[in-house]
C-alpha positions as semicolon CSV with decimal commas, in nm:
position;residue;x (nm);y (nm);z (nm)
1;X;-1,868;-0,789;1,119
2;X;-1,544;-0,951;1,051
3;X;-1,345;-0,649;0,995
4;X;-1,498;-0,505;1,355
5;X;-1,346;-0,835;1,519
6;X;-1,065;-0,778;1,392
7;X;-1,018;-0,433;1,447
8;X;-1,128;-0,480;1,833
9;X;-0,855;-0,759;1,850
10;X;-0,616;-0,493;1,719
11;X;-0,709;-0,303;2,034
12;X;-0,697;-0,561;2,300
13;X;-0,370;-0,662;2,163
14;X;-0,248;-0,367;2,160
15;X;-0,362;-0,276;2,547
16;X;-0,162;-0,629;2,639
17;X;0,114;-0,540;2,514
18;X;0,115;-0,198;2,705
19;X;0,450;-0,174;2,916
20;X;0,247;-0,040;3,174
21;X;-0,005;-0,332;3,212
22;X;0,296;-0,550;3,185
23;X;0,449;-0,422;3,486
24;X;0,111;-0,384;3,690
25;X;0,087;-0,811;3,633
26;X;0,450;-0,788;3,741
27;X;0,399;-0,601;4,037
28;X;0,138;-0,841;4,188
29;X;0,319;-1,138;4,101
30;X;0,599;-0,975;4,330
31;X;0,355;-0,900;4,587
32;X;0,193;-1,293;4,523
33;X;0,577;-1,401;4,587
34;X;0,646;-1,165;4,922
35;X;0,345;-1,273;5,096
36;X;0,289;-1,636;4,987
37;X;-0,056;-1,569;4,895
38;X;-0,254;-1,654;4,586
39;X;-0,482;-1,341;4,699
40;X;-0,261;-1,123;4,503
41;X;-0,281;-1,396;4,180
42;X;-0,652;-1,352;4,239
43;X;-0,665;-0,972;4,243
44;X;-0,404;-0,962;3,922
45;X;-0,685;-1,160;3,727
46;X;-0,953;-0,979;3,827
47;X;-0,773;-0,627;3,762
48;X;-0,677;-0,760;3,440
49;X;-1,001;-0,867;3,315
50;X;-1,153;-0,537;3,407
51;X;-0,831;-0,393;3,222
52;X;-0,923;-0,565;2,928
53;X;-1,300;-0,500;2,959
54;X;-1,251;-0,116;2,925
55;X;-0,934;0,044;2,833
56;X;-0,966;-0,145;2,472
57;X;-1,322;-0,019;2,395
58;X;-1,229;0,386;2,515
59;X;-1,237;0,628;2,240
60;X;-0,969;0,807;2,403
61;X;-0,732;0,469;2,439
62;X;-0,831;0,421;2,055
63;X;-0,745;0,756;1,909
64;X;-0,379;0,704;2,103
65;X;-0,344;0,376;1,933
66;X;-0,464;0,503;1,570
67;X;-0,227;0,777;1,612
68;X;0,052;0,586;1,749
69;X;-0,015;0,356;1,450
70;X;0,008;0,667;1,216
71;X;0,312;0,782;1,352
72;X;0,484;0,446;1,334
73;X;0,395;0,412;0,963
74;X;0,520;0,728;0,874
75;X;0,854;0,705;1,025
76;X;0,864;0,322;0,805
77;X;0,765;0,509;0,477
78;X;1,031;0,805;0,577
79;X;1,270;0,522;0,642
80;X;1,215;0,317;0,280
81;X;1,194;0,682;0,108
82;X;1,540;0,776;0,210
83;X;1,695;0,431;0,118
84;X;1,544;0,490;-0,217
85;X;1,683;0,837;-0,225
86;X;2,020;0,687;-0,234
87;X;1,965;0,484;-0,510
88;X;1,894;0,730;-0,721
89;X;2,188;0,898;-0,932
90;X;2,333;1,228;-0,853
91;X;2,108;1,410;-1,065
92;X;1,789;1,279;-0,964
93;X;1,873;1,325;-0,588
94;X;1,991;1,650;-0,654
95;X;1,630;1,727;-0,775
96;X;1,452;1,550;-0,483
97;X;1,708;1,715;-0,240
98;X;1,660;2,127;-0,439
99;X;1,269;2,063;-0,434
100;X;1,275;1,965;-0,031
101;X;1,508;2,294;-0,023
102;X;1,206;2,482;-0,220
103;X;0,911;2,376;0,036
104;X;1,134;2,439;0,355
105;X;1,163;2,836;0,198
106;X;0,844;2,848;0,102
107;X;0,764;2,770;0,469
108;X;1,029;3,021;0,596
109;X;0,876;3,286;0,376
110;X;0,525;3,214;0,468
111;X;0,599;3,262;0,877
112;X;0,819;3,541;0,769
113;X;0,603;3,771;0,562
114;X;0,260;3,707;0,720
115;X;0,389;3,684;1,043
116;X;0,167;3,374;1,111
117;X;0,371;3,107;1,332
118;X;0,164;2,808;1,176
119;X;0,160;2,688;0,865
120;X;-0,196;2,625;0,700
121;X;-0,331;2,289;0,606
122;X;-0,330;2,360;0,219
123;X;0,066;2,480;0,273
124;X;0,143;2,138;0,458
125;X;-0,009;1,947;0,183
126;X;0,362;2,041;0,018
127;X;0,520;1,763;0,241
128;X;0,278;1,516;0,060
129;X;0,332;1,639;-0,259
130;X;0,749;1,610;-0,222
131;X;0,699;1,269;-0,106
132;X;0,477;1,209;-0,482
133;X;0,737;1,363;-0,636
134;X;1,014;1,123;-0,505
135;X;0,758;0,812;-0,555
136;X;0,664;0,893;-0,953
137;X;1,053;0,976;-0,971
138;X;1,135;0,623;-0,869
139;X;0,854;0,515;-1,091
140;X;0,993;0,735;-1,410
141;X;1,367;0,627;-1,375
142;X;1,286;0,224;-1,361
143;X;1,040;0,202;-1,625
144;X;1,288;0,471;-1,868
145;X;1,557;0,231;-1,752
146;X;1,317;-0,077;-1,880
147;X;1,283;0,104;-2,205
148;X;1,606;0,180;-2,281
149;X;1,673;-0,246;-2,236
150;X;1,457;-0,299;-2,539
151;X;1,518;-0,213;-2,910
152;X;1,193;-0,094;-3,023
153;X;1,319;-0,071;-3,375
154;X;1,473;-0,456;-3,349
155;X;1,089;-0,584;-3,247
156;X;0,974;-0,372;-3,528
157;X;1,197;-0,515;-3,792
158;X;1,115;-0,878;-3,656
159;X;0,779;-0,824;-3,716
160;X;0,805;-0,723;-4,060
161;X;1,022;-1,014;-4,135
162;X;0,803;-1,268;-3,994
163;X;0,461;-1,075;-4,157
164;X;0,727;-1,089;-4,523
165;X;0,763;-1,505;-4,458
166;X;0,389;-1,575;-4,341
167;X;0,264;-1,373;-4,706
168;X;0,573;-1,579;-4,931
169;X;0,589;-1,940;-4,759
170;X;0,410;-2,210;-4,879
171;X;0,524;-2,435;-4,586
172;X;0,203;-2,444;-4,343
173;X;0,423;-2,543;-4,065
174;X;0,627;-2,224;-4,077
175;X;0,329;-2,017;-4,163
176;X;0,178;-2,076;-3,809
177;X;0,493;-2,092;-3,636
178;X;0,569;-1,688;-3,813
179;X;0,198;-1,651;-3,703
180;X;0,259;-1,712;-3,342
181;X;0,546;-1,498;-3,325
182;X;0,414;-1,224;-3,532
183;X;0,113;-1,213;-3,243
184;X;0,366;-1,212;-2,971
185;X;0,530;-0,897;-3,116
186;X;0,293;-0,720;-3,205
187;X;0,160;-0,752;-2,836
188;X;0,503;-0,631;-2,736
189;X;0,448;-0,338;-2,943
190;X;0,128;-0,248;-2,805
191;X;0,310;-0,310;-2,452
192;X;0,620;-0,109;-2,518
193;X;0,385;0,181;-2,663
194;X;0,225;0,147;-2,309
195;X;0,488;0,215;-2,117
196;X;0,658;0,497;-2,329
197;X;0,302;0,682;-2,284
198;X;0,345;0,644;-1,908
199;X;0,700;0,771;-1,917
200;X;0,576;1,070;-2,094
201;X;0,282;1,149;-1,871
202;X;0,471;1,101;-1,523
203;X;0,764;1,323;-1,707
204;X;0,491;1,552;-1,719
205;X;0,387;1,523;-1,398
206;X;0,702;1,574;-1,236
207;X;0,751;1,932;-1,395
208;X;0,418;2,033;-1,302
209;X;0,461;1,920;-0,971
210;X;0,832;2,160;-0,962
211;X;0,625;2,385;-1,146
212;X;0,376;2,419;-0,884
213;X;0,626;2,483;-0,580
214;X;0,776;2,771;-0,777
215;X;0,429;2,909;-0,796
216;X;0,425;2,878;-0,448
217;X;0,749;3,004;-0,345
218;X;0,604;3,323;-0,583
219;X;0,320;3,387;-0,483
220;X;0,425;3,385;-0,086
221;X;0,695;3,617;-0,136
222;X;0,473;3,892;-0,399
223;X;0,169;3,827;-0,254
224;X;0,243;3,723;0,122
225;X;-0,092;3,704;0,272
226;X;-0,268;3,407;0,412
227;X;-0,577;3,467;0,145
228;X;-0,379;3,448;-0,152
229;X;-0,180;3,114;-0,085
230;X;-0,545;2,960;0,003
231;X;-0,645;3,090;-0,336
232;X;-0,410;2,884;-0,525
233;X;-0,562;2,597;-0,605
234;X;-0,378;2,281;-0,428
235;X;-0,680;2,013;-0,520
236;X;-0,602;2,063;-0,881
237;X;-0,245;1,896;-0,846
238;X;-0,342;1,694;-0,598
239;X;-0,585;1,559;-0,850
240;X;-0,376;1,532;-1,102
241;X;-0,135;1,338;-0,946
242;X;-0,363;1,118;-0,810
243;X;-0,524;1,046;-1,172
244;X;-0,119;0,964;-1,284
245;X;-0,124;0,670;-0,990
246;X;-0,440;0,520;-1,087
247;X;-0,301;0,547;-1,444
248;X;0,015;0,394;-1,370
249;X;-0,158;0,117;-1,177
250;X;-0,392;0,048;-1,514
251;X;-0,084;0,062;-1,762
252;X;0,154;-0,148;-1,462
253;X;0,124;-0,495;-1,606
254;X;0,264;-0,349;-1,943
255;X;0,605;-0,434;-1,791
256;X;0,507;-0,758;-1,699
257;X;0,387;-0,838;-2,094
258;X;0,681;-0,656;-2,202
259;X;0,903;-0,964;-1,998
260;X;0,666;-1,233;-2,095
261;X;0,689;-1,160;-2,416
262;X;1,069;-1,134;-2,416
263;X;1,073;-1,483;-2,279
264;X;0,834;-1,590;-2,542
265;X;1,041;-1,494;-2,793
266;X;1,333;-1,633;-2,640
267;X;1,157;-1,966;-2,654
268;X;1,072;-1,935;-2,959
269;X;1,427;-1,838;-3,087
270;X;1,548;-2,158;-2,913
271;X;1,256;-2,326;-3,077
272;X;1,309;-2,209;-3,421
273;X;1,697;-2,231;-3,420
274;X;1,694;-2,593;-3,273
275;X;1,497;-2,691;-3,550
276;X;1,696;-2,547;-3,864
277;X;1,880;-2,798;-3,994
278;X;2,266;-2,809;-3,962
């Protein structure tokens, strides 16, 4: 019930804010001012409430709203994809910029060879799937980049060293202080094993995903009929890239452990070094 209000409000904010009711309550405030008469006032509030009452609540005003809506966030997520475009290095946007170069032939083939002037659904679905590959390339480059800050073999050599005092001490005290910080690396560990299996499966995903348009770009120019580019089968990547999102959503607060636990042993190195005696 809650989310109806609020869509409706959506609506009837919306219709307000039309330029063209704007100038209708402009136009009979003119027409209020020529005369000297409140009967135009009156006839302004009445027009708007009926206004109001109706255009909001048409399935036709709604559909030109929602697709107005559509439009507008596209043009926002074409805006933020290009800025990240050119943050990535040459390389990368050399990739992102050959791929693009791949589906716009692929198109140009299709038209060319089957002599069909639009471009099927299933085809299309190659804008989406450039715009996946640019978002898992963003994602691949920052978490390789976060890898490449840590010394996995460092944290592993910590470890052992701490497991080596906790067996040897006979100091209690620095038994459960080695404790703690063997807990917090080995967490790290797990972490940074984490995220190097998510590098390695959106790695993967990125080739199939090239793969896939030079599949395309193939089979359009050997087999150029409409029947055999519906037979390839443009759910399976779309599945599979979907399944890499909702695994790199699952394995995204690895990064997160991976800083807390570099702060937690940074406290703990301040801990254990302002305690050993000068």
């Amino acid at each position: 019930m809650a989310d109806k209000k609020k869509i409706d409000l959506q609506y009837l904010t919306a219709a307000v804010q039309e330029p063209a009711n704007f100038w209708g309550i402009a136009g009979f405030a003119v027409a209020a001012a020529y005369t000297q008469s409140v009967i135009p006032l009156g006839a302004a509030i009445v027009a708007e409430g009926l206004y109001l009452a109706t255009v909001p609540a048409t399935r036709l005003y709604r559909r030109y709203i929602d697709n107005r809506e559509r439009e507008h966030q596209h043009k926002l997520r074409n805006a933020r994809r290009e800025k990240l475009i050119k943050e990535f290095d040459p390389r990368e946007r050399d990739a992102v910029t050959y791929l693009g170069y791949v589906k716009n032939q692929i198109y140009d083939n299709y038209r060319k060879f089957t002599a069909q002037k639009e471009i099927p659904a299933n085809l299309q679905s190659l804008d989406q799937r450039w715009e996946d590959f640019v978002d898992l390339l963003d994602v691949y480059r920052r978490r390789k980049h976060h890898l490449r800050s840590i010394n996995k073999q460092a944290v592993q050599n910590q470890l052992t060293q701490a497991e080596r005092v906790i067996e040897t001490t006979t100091d209690e005290r620095t038994r459960r202080v080695q404790q703690a910080n063997a807990e917090i690396l080995k967490r790290r560990i797990t972490a940074f094993g984490e995220l190097e299996h998510s590098v390695k499966l959106v790695e993967a995903q990125l080739q199939s995903i090239e793969n896939f348009f030079g599949l395309v770009k193939d089979q359009v120019i050997t087999l150029p009929t409409p029947e055999r580019v519906s037979s390839l089968d443009f759910e399976q990547l779309s599945d599979s890239i979907e399944m890499t999102k909702r695994m790199l959503e699952d394995t995204s607060d690895a990064i997160g452990a991976l800083d807390n636990h570099n702060r937690e042993i940074g406290n703990y190195d301040l801990l254990t070094s302002g305690s050993t005696p000068k």
